[in-house]
C-alpha beads as a LAMMPS data file, in Angstrom:
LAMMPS data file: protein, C-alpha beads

261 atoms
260 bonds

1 atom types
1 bond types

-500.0 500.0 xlo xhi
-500.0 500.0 ylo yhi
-500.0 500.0 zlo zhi

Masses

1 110.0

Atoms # bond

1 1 1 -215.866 -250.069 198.426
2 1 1 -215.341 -253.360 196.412
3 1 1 -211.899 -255.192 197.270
4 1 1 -210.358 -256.432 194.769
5 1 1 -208.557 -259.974 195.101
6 1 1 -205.427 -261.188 193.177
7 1 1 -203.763 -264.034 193.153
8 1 1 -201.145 -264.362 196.113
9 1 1 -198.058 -266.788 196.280
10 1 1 -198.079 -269.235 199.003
11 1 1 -195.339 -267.696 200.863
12 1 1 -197.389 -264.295 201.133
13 1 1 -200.626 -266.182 202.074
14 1 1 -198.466 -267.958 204.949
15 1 1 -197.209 -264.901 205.775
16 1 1 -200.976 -263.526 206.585
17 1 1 -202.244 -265.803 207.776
18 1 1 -199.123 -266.120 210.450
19 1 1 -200.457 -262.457 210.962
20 1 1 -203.746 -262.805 211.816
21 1 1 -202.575 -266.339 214.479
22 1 1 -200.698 -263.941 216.216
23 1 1 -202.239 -260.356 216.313
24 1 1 -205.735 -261.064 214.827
25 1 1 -207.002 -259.443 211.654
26 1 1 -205.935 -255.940 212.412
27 1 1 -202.143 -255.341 212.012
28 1 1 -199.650 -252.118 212.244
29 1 1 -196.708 -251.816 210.127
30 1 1 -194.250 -252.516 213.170
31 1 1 -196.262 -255.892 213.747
32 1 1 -196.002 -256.932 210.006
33 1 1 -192.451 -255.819 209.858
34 1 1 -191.114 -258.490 213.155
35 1 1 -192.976 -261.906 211.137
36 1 1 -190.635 -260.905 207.994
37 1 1 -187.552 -259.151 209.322
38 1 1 -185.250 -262.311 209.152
39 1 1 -185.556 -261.978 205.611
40 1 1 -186.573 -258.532 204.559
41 1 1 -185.395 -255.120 205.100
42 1 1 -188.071 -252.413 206.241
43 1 1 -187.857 -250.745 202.491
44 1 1 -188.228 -254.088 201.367
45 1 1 -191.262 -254.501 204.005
46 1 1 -192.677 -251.713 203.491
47 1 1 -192.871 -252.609 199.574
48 1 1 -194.297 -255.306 200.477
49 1 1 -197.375 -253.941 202.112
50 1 1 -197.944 -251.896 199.100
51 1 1 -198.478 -254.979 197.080
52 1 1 -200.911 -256.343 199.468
53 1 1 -202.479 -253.110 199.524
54 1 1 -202.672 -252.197 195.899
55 1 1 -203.859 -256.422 195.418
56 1 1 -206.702 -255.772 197.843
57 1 1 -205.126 -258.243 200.664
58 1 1 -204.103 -255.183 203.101
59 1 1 -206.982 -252.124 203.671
60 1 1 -205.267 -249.314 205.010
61 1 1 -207.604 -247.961 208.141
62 1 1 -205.488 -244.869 208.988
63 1 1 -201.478 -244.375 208.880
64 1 1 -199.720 -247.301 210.055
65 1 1 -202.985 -249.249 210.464
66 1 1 -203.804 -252.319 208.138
67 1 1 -207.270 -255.100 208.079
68 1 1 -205.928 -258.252 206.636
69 1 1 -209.034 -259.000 204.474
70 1 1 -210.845 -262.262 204.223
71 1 1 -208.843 -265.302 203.127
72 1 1 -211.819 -266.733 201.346
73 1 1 -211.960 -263.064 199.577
74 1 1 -215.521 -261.378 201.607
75 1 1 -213.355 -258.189 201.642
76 1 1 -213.514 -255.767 203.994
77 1 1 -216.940 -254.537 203.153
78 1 1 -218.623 -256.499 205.230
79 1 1 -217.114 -255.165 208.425
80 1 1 -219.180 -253.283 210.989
81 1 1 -218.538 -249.950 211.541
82 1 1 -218.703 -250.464 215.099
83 1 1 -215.578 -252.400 214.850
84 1 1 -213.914 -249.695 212.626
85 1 1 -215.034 -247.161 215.465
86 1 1 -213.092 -248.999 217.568
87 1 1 -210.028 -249.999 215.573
88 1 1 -209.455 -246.222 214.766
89 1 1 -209.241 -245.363 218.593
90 1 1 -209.195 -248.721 220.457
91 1 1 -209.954 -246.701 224.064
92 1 1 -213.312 -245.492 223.216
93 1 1 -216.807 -246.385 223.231
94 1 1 -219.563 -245.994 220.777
95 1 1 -222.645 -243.827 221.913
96 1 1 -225.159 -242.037 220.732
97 1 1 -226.936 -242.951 217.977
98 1 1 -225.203 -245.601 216.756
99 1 1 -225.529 -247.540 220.078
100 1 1 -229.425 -246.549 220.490
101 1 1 -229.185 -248.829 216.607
102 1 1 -226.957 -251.594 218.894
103 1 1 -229.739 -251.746 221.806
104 1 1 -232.332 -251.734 218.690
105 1 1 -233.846 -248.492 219.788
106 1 1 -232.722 -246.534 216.276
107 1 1 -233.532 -247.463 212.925
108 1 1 -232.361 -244.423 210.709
109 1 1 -229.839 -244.771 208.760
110 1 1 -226.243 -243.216 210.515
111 1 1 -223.813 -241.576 208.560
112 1 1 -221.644 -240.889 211.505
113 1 1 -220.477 -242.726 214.282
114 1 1 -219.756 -240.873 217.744
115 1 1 -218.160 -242.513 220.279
116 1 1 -216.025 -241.252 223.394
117 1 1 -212.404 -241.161 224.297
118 1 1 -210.653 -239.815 227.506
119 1 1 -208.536 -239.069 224.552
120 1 1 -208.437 -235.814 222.647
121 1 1 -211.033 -235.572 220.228
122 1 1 -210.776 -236.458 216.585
123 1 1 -212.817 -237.395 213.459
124 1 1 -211.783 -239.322 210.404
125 1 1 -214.124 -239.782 207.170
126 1 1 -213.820 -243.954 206.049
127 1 1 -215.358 -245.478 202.968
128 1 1 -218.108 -243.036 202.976
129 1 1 -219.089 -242.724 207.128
130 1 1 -217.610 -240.562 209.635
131 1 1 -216.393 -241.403 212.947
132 1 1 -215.995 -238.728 215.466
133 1 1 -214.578 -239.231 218.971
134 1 1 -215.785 -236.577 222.010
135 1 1 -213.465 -236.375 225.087
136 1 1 -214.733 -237.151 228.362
137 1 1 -213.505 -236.558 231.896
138 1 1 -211.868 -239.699 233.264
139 1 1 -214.353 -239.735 236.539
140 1 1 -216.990 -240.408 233.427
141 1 1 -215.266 -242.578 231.431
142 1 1 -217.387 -245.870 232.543
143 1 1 -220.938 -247.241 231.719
144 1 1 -219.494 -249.759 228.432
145 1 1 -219.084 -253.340 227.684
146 1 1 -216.979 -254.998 225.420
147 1 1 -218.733 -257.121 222.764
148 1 1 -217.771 -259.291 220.230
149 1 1 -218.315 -258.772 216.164
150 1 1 -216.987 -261.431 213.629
151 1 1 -214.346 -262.955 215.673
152 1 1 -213.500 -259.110 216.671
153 1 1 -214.295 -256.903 220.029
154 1 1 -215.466 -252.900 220.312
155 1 1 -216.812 -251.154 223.476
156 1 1 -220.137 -249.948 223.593
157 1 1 -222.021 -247.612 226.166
158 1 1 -224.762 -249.804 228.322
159 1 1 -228.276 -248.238 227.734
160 1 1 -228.632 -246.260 230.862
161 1 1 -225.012 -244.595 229.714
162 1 1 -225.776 -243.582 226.366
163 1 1 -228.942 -241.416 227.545
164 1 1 -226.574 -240.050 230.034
165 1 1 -224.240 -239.415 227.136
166 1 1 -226.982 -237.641 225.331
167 1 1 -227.747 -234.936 228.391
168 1 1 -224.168 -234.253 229.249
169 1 1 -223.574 -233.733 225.454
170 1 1 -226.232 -231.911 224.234
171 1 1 -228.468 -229.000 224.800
172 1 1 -230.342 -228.833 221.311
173 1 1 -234.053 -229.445 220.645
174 1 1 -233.713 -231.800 217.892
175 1 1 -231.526 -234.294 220.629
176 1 1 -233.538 -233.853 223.484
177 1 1 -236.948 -234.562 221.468
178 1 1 -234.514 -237.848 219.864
179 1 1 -233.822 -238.197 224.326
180 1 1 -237.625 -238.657 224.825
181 1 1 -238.488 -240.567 221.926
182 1 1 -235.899 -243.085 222.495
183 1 1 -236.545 -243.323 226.561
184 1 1 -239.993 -243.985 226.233
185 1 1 -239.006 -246.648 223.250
186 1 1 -237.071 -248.140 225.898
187 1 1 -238.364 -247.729 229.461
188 1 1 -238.690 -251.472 229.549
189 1 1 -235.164 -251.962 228.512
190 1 1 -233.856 -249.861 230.540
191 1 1 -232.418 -250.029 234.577
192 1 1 -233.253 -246.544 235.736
193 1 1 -232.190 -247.539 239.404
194 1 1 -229.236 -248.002 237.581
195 1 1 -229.367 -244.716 235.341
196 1 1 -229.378 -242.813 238.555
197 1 1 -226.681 -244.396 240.114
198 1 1 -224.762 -243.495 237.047
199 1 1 -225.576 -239.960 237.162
200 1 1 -224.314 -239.355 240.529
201 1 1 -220.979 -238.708 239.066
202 1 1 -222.358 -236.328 236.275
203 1 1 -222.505 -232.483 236.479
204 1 1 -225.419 -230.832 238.218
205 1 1 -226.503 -229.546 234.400
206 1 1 -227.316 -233.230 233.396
207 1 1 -229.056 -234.360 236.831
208 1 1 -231.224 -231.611 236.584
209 1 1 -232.461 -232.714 232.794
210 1 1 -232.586 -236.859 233.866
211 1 1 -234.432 -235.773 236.550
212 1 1 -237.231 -233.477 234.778
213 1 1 -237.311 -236.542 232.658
214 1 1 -237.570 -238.695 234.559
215 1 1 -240.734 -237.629 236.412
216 1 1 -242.366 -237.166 233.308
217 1 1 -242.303 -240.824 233.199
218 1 1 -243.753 -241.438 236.439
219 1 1 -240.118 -242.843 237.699
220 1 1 -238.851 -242.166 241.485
221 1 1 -236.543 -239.117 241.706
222 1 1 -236.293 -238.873 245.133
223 1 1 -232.488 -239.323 245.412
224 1 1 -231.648 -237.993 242.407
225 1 1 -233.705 -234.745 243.762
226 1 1 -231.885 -235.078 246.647
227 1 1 -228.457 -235.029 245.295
228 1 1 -229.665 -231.853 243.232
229 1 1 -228.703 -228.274 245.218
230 1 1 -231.617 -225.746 245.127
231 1 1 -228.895 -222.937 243.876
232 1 1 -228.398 -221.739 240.630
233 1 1 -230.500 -223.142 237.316
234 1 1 -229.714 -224.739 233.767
235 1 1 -231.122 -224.992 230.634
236 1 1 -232.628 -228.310 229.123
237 1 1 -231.980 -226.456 225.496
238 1 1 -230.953 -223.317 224.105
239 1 1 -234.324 -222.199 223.447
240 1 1 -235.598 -222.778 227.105
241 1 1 -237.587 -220.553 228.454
242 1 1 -240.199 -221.838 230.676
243 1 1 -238.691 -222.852 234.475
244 1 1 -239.283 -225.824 236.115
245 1 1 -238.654 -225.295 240.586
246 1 1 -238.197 -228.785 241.372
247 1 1 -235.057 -229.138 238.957
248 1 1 -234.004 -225.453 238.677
249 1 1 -234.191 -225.767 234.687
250 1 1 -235.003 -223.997 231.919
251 1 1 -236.774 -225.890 229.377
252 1 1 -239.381 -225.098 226.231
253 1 1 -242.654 -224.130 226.518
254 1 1 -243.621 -226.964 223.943
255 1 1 -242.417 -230.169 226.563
256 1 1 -245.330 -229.203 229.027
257 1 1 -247.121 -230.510 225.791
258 1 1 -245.384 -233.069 224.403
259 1 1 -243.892 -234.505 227.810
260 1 1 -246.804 -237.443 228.102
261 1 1 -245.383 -240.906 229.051

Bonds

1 1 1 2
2 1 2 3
3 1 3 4
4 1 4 5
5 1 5 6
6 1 6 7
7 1 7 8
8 1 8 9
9 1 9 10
10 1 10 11
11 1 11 12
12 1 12 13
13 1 13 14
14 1 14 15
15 1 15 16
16 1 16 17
17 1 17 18
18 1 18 19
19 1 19 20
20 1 20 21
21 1 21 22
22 1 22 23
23 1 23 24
24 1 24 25
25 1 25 26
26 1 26 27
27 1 27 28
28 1 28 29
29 1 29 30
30 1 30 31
31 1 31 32
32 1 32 33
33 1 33 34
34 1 34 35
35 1 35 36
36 1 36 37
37 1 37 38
38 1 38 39
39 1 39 40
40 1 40 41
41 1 41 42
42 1 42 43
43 1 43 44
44 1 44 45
45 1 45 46
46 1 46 47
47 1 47 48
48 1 48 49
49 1 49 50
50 1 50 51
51 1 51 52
52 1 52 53
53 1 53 54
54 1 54 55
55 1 55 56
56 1 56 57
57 1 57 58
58 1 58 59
59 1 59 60
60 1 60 61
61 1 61 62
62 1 62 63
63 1 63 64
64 1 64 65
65 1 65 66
66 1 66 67
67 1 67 68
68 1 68 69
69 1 69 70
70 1 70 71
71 1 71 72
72 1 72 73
73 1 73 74
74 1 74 75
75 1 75 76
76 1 76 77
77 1 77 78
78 1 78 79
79 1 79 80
80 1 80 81
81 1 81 82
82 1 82 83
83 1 83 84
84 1 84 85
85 1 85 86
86 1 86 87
87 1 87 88
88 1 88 89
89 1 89 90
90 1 90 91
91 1 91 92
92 1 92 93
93 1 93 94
94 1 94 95
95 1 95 96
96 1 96 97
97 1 97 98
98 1 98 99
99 1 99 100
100 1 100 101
101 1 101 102
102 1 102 103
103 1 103 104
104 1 104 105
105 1 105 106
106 1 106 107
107 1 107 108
108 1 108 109
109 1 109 110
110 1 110 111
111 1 111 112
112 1 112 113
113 1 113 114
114 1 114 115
115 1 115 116
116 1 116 117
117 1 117 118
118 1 118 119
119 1 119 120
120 1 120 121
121 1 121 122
122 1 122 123
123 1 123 124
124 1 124 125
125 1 125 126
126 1 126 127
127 1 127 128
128 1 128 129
129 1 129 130
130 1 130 131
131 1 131 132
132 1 132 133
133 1 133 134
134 1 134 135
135 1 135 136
136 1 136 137
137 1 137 138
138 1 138 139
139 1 139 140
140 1 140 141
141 1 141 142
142 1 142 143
143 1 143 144
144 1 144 145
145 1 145 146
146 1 146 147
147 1 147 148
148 1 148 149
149 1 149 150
150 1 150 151
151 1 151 152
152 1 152 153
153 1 153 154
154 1 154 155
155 1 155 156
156 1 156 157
157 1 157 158
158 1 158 159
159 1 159 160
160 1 160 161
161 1 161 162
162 1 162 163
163 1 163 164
164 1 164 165
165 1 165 166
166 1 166 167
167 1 167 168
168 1 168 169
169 1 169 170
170 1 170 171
171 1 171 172
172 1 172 173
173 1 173 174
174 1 174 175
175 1 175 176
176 1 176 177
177 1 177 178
178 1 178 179
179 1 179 180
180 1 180 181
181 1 181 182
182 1 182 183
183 1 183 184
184 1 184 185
185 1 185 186
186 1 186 187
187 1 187 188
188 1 188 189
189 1 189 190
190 1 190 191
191 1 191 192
192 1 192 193
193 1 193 194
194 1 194 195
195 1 195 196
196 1 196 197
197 1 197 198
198 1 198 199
199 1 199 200
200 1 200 201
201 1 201 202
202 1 202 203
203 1 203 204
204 1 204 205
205 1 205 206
206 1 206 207
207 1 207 208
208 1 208 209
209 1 209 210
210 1 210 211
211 1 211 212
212 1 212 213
213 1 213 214
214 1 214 215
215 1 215 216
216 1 216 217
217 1 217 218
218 1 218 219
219 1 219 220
220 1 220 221
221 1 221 222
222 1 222 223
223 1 223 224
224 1 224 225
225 1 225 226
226 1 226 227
227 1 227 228
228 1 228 229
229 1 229 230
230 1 230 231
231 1 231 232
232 1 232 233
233 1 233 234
234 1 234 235
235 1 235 236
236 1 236 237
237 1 237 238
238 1 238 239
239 1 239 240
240 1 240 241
241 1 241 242
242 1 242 243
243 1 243 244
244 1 244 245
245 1 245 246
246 1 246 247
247 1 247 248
248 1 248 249
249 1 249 250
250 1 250 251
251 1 251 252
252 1 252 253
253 1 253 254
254 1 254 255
255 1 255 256
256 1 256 257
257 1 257 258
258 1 258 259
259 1 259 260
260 1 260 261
C-alpha cells in the first residue's frame, strides 16, 4: 500500500512530531487526544485524526491504533511486519516461520505471521499478510528476546524456542519434515543443552518428539530420556504408525528413511 502525503500546516506537523517525542511512532486515540485537549474537543479530535488519516499522515493498524508515518514521507510501507506483529498484540512473540526467516534459517516467502500470546488467540489480515496469535500456557510463555527494528522493539522466540514451538504446536507431516529440515540447517546455531533445558517445562507429547530427534542427530538425550516416563505413547504426526520404545512414539514409516543427520 502506497501512502499518500499532503501538505500539513505547521501546527499539525508540531503536533506529530510532539507525538512521536513522547509515545514513539505508534499512538492510540486516548494518547493523541491528551497533546490537543487544551484546545480541542474529542469530536473535534477525533476529526482531526481523520484528516491525518485520509492525508496519509496517520495509518490506522486496528481500532484505536494509529503509525505516525515518516516525516520525510517513506510511508508506512517500509515497516517490518515483525514490528506490526507486535504492535497488534504488544505481549506476544513471533515464532514459527517467520522467526526461522529472523535466525536466517527460512527463505520462502511468508504470507502469515504466527506468533504467541498468553492471550486469547486472534488473527487480523493487514495490507495483504496475516498475523495470527496462538495461546500458550503461562509456565511456557518464555524462550524470547526483545529486539530492535527502525528505532522500534518486537519479541521474538530464541532458536532453541521456536523448534520447541513447532513440536508443541504441531503434529502434521508437512511441519515436522519443515522441523528436520530447519534443525539440521541449524545444528550449529543452535544450543541444544539449552533446547533441553527448555523442554523440561513442556508436555511429555513434545519431549518425546525432541528427543526422537534429537538422537537422530547424534545429540545426548540422556536427561531428556530420563525425564521421559515409560507409560503411555504419542504420536510424532497423524499418520504415525511405526513405534519407536525408547520415546514411546508413534511416528511414519518414511523418517526411518529420511531421518539421516
Amino acid at each position: 500500500m502506497k501512502t499518500k502525503h499532503t501538505l500539513i500546516s505547521e501546527k499539525e506537523l508540531h503536533l506529530l512530531e510532539s507525538l512521536i517525542a513522547s509515545y514513539g511512532n505508534i499512538i492510540n486515540f486516548n494518547q493523541f487526544f491528551n497533546e490537543v485537549k487544551d484546545s480541542l474537543s474529542r469530536q473535534e479530535a477525533l476529526n482531526l485524526v481523520m484528516k491525518l488519516r485520509q492525508n496519509g499522515w496517520l495509518i490506522s493498524v486496528k481500532k484505536g491504533l494509529y503509525f505516525i508515518t515518516s516525516l520525510s514521507s517513506h510511508g508506512f510501507a517500509n515497516i517490518s511486519p515483525l514490528l506490526i506483529a507486535n504492535i497488534l498484540r504488544p505481549e506476544s512473540y513471533i515464532s514459527f516461520d517467520a522467526a526461522l526467516n529472523y535466525h536466517n534459517l527460512f527463505n520462502q516467502m511468508i504470507k502469515t505471521y504466527i506468533s504467541v500470546t498468553p492471550q486469547r488467540p486472534r488473527s487480523y489480515h493487514f495490507q495483504d499478510l496475516n498475523y495470527r496469535y496462538v495461546k500458550i500456557k503461562e509456565a511456557l510463555y518464555f524462550g524470547f528476546k526483545e529486539i530492535e527494528i527502525e528505532g522500534l522493539k518486537s519479541k521474538i522466540a530464541e532458536l532453541e524456542k521456536v523448534f520447541l514451538d513447532y513440536l508443541y504446536y504441531r503434529n502434521d507431516s508437512y511441519s515436522m519434515d519443515i522441523f528436520w529440515e530447519k534443525i539440521n540447517l541449524g545444528k550449529d546455531q543452535i544450543n541444544f543443552k539449552k533446547m533441553i533445558k527448555m523442554s523440561m517445562k513442556f508436555p511429555l507429547t513434545t519431549k518425546r518428539k525432541l528427543g526422537f530427534f534429537l538422537d537422530k542427530l547424534g545429540k545426548n538425550t540422556q536427561k531428556l530420556a530420563d525425564s521421559v516416563h515409560k507409560n503411555g505413547y504419542s504420536w510424532l504426526t497423524k499418520n504415525s504408525k511405526n513405534f519407536n520404545n525408547k520415546w514411546r512414539l508413534y511416528y511414519e514409516d518414511r523418517f526411518d528413511h529420511s531421518l539421516t543427520a
